[in-house]
C-alpha positions as CSV (number, residue, x, y, z in Angstrom):
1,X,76.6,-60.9,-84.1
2,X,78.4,-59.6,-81.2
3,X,80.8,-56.2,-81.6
4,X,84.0,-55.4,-80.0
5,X,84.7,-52.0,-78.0
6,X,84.7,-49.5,-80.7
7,X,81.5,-51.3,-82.0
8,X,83.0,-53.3,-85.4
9,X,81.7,-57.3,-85.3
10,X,84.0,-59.0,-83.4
11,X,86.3,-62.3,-84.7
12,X,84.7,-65.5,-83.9
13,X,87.5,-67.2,-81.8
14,X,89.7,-69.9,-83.6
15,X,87.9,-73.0,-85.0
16,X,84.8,-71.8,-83.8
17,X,83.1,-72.2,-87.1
18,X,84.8,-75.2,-88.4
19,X,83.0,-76.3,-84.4
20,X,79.9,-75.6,-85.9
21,X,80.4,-76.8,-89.3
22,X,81.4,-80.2,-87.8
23,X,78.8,-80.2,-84.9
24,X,76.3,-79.9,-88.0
25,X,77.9,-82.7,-90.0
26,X,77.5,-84.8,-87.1
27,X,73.9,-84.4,-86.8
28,X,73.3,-85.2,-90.1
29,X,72.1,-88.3,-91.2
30,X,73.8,-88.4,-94.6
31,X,76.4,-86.5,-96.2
32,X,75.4,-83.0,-96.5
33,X,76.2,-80.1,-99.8
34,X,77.4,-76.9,-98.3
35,X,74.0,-75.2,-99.2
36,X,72.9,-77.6,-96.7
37,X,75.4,-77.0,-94.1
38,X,74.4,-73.2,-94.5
39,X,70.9,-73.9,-94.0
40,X,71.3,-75.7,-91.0
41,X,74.0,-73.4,-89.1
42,X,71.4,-70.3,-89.6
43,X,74.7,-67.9,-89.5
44,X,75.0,-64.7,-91.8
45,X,77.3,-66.5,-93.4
46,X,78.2,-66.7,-97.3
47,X,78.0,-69.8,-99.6
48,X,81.9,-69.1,-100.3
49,X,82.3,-68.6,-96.7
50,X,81.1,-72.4,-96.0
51,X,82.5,-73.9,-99.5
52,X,86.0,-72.7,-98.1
53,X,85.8,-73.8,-94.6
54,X,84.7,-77.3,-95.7
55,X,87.1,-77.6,-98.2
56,X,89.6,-77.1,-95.2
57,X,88.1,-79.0,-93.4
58,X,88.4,-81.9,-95.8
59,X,92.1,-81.1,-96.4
60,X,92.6,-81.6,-92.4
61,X,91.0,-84.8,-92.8
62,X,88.1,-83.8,-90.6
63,X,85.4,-84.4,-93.3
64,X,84.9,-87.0,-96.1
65,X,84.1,-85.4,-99.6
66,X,81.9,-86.8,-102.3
67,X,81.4,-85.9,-105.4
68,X,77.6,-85.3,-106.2
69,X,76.8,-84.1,-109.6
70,X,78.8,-80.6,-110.3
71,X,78.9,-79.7,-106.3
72,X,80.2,-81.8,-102.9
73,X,78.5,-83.7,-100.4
74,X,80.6,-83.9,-96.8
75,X,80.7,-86.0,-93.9
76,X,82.4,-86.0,-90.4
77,X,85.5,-88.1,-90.1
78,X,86.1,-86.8,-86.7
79,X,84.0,-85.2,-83.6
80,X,84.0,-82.1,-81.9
81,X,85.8,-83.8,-78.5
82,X,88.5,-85.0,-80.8
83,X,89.4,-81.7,-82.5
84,X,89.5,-80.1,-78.7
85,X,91.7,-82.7,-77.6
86,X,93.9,-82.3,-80.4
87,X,94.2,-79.0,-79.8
88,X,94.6,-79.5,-76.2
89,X,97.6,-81.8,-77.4
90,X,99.1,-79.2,-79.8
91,X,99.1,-76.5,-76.8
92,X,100.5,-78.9,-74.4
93,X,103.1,-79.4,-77.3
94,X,103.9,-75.4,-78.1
95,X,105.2,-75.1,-74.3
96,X,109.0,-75.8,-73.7
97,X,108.4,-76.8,-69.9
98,X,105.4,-79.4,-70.6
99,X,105.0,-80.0,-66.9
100,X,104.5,-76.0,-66.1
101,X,101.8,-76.1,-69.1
102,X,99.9,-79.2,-67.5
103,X,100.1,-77.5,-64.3
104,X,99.0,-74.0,-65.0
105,X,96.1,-76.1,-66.9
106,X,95.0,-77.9,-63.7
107,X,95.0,-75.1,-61.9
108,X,92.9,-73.1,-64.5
109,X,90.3,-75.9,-64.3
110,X,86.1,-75.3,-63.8
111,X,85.0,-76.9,-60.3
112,X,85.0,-80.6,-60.6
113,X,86.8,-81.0,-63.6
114,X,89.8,-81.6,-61.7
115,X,88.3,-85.0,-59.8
116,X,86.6,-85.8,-63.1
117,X,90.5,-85.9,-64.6
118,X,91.6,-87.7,-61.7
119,X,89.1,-90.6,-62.3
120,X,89.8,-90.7,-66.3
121,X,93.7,-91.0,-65.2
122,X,93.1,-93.6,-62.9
123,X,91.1,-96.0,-65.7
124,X,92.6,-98.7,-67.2
């Protein structure tokens, strides 16, 4: 795990792990139980640590829950590009000048994303 200057583990940014959570969901081929989710994502993580950000997950109606025997099984009810662009969308929405955001956010853009925008925009 990687460590901040004064050598404590650093934060995982924001949603990072519900990114992985969901990015192992999706590659499932059937609903998964969190002690299968924690199998797959091969992250020190706890059992509790997983449980909880599933259960999230479900509340934010980004995973399907089903009851299997005393436990849950979840499924993905969304994908990782549409959590980033909801995101994107909640940023966009936090600024009070929404054309200064969308700028500054073209102008902070990797090397031919900005053409690759420009033909999305221009689809009909």
């Amino acid at each position: 795990m990687p460590h901040d200057d004064e050598g404590n583990p650093a934060r995982r940014p924001a949603g990072a792990l519900e990114a992985d959570i969901l990015r192992v969901l999706v590659g499932a081929s059937e609903p998964l139980t969190p002690r299968d989710v924690l199998d797959r994502l091969r992250l020190p993580l706890s059992y509790s640590t997983v449980v909880t950000i599933l259960t999230r997950m479900h509340d934010k109606g980004m995973a399907a829950r089903y009851r299997d025997g005393r436990s849950f099984r979840y499924a993905p009810l969304t994908d990782e590009a549409s959590v980033a662009a909801e995101r994107m969308n909640a940023a966009l929405g936090a600024g009070q000048d929404r054309a200064s955001v969308l700028r500054r956010f073209v102008a902070a853009l990797q090397p031919g994303d900005e053409e690759l925008l420009r033909r999305l925009l221009s689809e009909d």
